[in-house]
PAMARTOR-878336 format. One record per atom (N, C-alpha, C): x, y, z. Coordinates in steps of 0.001 Angstrom, whole numbers, padded with zeros to 6 digits, always signed. Atoms other than C-alpha are relative to their C-alpha. Example, Ala and Ser with C-alpha at 12.3 -4.5 7.8 and 13.67 -1.06 7.14 Angstrom:
# PAMARTOR-878336
+000890-001190+000000 +012300-004500+007800 +000900+001200+000000 -000820-001190-000060 +013670-001060+007140 -000770+001090+000730 
//
This chain:
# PAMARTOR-878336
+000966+000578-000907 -004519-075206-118056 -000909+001093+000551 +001421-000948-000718 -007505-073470-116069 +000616+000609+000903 -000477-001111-001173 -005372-072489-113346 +001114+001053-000626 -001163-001250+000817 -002698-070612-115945 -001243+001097-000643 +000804-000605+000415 -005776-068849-117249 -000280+001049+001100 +000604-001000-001010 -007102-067460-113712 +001367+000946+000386 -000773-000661-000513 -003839-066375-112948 +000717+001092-000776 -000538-001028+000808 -003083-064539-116318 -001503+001141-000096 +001302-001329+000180 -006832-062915-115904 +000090+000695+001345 -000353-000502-001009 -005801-062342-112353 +001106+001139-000563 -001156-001382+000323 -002518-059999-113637 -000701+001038-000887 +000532-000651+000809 -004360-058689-116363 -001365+000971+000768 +000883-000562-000706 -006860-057329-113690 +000718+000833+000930 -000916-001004-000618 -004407-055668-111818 +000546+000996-000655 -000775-000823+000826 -002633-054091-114586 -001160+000947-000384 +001310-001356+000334 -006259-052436-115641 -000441+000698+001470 +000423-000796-001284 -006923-051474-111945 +001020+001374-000053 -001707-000909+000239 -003251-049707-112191 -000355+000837-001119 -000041-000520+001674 -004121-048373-115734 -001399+001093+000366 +001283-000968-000257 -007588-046827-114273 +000247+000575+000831 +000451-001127-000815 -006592-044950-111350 +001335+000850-000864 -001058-001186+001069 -003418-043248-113621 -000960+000846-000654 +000579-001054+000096 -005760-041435-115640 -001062+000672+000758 +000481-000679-000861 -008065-040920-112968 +000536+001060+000940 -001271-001133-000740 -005469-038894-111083 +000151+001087-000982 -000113-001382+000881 -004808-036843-114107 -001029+000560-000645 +001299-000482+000213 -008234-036166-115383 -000174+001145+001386 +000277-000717-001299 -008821-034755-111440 +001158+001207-000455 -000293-000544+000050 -005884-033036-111808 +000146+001547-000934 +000198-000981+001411 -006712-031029-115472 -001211+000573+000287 +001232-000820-000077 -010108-030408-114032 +000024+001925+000105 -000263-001653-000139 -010817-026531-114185 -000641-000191+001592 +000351-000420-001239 -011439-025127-110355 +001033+000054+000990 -000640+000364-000917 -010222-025251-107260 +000288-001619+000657 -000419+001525-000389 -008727-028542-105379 -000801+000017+001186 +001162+000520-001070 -011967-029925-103357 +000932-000843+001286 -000108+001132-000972 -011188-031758-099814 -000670-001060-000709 +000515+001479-000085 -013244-035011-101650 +001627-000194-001227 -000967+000140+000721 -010163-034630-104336 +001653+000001+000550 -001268+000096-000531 -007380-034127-102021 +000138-001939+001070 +000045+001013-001200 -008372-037165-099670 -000084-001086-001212 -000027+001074+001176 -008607-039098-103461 +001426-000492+000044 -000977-000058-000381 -005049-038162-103778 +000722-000583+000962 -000729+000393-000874 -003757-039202-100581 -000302-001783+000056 +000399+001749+000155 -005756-043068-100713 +000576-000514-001445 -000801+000690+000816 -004175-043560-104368 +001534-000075-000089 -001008+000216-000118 -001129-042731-103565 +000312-001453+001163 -000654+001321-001077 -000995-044992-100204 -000378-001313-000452 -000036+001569+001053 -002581-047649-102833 +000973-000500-000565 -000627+000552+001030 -000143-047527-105300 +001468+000185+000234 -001210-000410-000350 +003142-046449-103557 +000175-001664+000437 -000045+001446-000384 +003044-050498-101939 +000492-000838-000773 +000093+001037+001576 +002260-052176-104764 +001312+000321-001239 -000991-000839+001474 +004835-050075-106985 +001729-000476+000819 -001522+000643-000404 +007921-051149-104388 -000521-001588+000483 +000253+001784+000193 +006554-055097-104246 +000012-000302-001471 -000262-000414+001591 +006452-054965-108026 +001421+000305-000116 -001143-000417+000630 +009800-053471-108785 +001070-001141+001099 -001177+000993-000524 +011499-055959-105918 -000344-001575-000949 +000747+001191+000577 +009517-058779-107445 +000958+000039-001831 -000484-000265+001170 +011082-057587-111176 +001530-000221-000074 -001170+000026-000258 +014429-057487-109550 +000387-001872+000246 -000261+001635-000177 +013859-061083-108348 -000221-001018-000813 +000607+001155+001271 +012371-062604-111714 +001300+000262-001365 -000819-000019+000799 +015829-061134-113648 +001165-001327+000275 -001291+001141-000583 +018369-064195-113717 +000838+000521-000164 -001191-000791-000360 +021080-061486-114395 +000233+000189+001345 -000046-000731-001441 +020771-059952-111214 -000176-001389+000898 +000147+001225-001008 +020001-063458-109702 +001359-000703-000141 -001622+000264+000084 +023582-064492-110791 +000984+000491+000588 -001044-001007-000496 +025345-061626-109974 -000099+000268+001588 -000377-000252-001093 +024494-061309-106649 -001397-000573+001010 +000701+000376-000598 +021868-062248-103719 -001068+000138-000522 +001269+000239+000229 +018189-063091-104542 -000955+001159+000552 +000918-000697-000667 +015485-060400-103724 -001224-000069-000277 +001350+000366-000500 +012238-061280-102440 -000594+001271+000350 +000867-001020-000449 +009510-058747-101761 +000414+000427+001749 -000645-000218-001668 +010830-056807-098192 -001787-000226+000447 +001113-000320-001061 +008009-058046-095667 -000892+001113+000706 +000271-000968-000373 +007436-054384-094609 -001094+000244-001372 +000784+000009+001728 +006318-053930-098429 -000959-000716-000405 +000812+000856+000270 +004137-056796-098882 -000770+000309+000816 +001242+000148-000656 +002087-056136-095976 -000495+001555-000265 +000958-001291+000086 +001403-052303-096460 -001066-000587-001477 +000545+000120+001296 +000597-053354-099959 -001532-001247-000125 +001336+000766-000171 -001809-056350-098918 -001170+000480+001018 +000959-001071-000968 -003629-053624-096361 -000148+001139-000391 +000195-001219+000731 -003740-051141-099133 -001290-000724-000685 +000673+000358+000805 -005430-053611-101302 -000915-000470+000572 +001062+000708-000450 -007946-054742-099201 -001478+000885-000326 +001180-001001-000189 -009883-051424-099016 +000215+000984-000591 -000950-001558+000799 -007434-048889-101272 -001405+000003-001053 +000887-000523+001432 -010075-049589-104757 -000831+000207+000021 +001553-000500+000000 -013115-049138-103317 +000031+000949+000866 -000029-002140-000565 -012200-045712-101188 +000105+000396-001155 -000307-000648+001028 -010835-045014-104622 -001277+000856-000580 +001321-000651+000786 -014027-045205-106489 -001121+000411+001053 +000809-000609-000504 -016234-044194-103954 +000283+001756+000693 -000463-001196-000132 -014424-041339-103021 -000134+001410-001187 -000159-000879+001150 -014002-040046-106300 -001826+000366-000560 +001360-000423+000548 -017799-040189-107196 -000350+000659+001080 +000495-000821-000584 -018676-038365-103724 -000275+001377-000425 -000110-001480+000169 -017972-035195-104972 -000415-000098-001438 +000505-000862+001380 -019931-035147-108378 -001460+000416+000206 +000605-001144+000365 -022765-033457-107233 +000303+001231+000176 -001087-001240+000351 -020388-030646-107193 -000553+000810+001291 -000117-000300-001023 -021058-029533-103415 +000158-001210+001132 -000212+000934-001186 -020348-030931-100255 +000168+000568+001809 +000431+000023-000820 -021246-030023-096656 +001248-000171+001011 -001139+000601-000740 -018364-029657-094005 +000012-001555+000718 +000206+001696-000783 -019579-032966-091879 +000823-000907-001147 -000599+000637+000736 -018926-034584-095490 +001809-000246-000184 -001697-000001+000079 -015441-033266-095804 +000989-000316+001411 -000278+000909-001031 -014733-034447-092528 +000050-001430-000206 -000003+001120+000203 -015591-037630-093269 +000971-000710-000671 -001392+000035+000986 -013312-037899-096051 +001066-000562+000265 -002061-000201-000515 -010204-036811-094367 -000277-000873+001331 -000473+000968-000814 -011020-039105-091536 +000074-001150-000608 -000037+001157+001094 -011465-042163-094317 +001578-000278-000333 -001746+000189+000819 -008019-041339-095837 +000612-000038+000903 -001192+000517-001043 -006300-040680-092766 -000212-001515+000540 +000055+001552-000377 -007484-044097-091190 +000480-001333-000603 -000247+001071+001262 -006832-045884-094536 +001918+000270+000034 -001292-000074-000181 -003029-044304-094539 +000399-000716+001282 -000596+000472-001433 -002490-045176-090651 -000146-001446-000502 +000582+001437-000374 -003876-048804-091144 +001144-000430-000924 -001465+000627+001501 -001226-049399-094598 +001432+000269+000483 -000984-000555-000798 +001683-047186-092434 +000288-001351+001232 -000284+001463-001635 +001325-049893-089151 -000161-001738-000432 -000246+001387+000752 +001176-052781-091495 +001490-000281-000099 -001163-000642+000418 +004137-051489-092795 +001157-000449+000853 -000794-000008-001907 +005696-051116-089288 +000288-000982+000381 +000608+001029-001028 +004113-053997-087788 -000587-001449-001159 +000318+001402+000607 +004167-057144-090481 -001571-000516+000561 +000981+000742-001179 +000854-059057-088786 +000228-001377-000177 +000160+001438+000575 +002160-062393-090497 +001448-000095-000348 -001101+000087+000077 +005412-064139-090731 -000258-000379-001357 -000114+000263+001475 +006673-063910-094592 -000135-000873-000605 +000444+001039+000948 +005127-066085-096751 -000907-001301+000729 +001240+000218-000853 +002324-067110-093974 -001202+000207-001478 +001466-000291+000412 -001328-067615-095563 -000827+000049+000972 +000656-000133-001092 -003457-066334-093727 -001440+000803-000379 +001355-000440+000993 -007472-065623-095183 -000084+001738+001190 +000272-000962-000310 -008744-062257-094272 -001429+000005+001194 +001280+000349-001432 -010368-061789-090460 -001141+000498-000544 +001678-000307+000015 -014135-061272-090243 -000147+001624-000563 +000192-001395+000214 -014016-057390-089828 +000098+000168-001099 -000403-000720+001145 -012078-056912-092845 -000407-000905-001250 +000646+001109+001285 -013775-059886-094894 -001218+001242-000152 +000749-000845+000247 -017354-057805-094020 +000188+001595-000724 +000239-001433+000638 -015955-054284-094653 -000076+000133-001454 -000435+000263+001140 -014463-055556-097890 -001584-000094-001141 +001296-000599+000976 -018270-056194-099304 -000903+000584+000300 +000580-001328+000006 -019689-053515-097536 +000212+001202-001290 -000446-000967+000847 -017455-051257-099382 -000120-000103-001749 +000125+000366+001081 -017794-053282-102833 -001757+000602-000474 +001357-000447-000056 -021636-052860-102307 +000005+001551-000264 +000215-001702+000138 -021507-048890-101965 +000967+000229-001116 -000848-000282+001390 -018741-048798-104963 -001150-000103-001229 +000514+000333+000922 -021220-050350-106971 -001282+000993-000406 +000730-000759+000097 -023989-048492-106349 -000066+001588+000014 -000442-001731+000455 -022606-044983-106427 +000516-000297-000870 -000151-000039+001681 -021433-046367-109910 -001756+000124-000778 +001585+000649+000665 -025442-047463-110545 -000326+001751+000170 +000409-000738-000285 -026512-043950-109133 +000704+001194-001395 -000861-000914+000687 -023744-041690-110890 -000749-000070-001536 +000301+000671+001414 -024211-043518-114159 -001212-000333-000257 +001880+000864+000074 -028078-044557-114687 +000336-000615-001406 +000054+000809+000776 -026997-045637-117890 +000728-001487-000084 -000429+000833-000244 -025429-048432-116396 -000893-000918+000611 +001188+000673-000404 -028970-049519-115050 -000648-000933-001229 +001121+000498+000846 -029851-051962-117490 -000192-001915+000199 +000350+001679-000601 -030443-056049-117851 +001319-000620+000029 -001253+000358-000058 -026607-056566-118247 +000410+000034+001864 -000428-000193-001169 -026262-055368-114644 -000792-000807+001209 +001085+000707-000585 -029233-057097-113302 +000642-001738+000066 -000874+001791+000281 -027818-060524-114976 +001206-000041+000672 -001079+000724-000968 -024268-059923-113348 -000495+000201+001376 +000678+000198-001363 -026416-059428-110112 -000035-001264+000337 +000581+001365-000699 -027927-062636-110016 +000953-001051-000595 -000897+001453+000561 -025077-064528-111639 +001149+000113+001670 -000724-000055-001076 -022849-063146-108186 -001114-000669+001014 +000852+000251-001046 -025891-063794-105934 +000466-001849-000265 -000090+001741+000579 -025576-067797-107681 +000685-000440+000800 -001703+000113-000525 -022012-067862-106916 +000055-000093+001256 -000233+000020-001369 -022476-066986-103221 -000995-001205+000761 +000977+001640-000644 -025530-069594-102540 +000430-001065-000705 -000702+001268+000590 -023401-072110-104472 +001070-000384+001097 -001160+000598-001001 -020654-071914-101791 -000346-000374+001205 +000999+001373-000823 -023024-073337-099170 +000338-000986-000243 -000253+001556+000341 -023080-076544-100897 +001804-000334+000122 -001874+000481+000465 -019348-078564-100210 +000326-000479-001345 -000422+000437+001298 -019536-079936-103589 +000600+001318-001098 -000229-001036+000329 -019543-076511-104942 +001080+000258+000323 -000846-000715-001068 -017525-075273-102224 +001785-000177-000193 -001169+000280+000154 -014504-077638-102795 +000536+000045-001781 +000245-000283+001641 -015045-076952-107000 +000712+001493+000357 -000244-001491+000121 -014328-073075-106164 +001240+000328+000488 -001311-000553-000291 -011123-073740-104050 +000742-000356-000548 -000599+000562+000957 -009643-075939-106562 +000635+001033-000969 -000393-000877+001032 -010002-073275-109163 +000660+001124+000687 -000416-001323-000493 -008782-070312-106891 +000802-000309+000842 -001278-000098-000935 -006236-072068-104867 +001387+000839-000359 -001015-000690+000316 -003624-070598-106920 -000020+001554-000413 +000393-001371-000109 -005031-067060-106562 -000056+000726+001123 +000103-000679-000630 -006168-066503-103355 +000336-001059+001102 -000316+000707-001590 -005830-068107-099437 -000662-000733-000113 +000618+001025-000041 -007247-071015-099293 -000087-001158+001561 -001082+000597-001888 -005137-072207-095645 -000306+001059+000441 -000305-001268-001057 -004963-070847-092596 +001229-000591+001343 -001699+000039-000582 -001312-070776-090619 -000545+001355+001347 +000364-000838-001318 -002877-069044-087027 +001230-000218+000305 -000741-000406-000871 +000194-069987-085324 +001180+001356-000462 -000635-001067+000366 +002146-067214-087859 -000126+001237+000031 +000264-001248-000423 +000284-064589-086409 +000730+001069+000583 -000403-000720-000603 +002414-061729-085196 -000822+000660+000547 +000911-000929-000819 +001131-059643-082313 +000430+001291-000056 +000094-001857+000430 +000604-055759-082702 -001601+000640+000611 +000871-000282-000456 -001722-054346-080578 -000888+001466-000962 +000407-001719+000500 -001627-050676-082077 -000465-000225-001661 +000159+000289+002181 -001464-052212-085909 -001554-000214+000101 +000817+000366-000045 -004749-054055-084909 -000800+001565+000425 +001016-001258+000035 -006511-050702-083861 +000155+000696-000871 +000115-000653+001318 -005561-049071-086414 -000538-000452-001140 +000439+000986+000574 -006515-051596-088495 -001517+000278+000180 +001260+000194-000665 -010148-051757-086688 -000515+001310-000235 +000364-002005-000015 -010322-047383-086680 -000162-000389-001868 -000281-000019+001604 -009858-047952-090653 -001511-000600-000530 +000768+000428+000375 -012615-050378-091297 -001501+000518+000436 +001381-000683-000617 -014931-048677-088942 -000238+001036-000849 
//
């Protein structure tokens, strides 16, 4: 069916996200020179990406064996785990790639390298007090607040275009056409006819509900949270 499709192009999009920052890490690392502050603060945001995701994954593997589901208690993703990992992924792939292209015109300006290391640290604290501080009782849906809806295509926006900039050969009518085929997409979800067409197909992908009363309170998670996106 259509929804077994989105959800096997959904995994299959994860597994290449996973598959692209691995050799990106080791490419950085084989480079000849010294280790730049825009390369160390790379470092520290893929790790707090993929350290999440890599223990929700391996509990998740543990819980899809029916050996191990026989032999002894059931294991579900630990709540602590799921939420660093869904406050890694909100904003982990686009620090990734924007991070990593900062530094190819091969200098950089202390203010810059400041910037950086306050990016990564903010991005670690915010995945760390998730961590800590659940914000949602387990297996709550709950869509993504305002702040972190906007930062989310702020940051997509500047990914893209420090790809367009880096790359110029990526400037051509292919990129133009998936322009205005996303622009479509977003003045299509105006219309409700549209609107209820798009949650149909993506209910079994993304949030679609919203469960406010499963909100946990965390004052410090939420600033940290807020310091991150700023």
């Amino acid at each position: 069916s259509l929804h077994d499709i989105l959800t096997m192009a959904h995994m299959v999009s994860c597994v290449g996200l996973f598959a692209s920052i691995i050799p990106l890490c080791l490419a950085m690392a084989l480079m000849k020179g010294d280790l730049t502050a825009c390369e160390m603060c790379l470092s520290f945001v893929s790790m707090g990406f993929a350290l999440p995701h890599a223990a929700v994954a391996c509990r998740r593997l543990n819980f899809s064996n029916p050996k191990k589901n026989d032999d002894g208690p059931s294991m579900t993703p630990a709540p602590a785990a799921e939420a660093a990992a869904q406050e890694a992924a909100s904003l982990g792939p686009q620090l990734c790639v924007i991070i990593a292209l900062a530094d190819s015109p091969g200098h950089a300006f202390w203010w810059q390298n400041l910037v950086y290391g306050v990016a990564a640290v903010a991005f670690l604290a915010a995945v760390a007090a998730c961590g800590r501080s659940p914000p949602k009782i387990g297996g709550a849906a709950l869509p993504p607040e305002a702040g972190e809806f906007w930062t989310c295509i702020l940051l997509d926006a500047v990914a893209a275009m420090s790809l367009v900039v880096c790359f110029p050969h990526l400037n051509t009518w292919h990129l133009w056409a998936m322009i205005a085929l996303v622009g479509s997409l977003f003045l299509a979800v105006w219309f409700e006819g549209w609107r209820e067409l798009f949650i149909e197909f993506m209910d079994p992908l993304l949030v679609t509900r919203c469960d406010p009363d499963k909100v946990l309170p965390g004052q410090q998670r939420q600033r940290l949270r807020q310091a991150a996106w700023v």
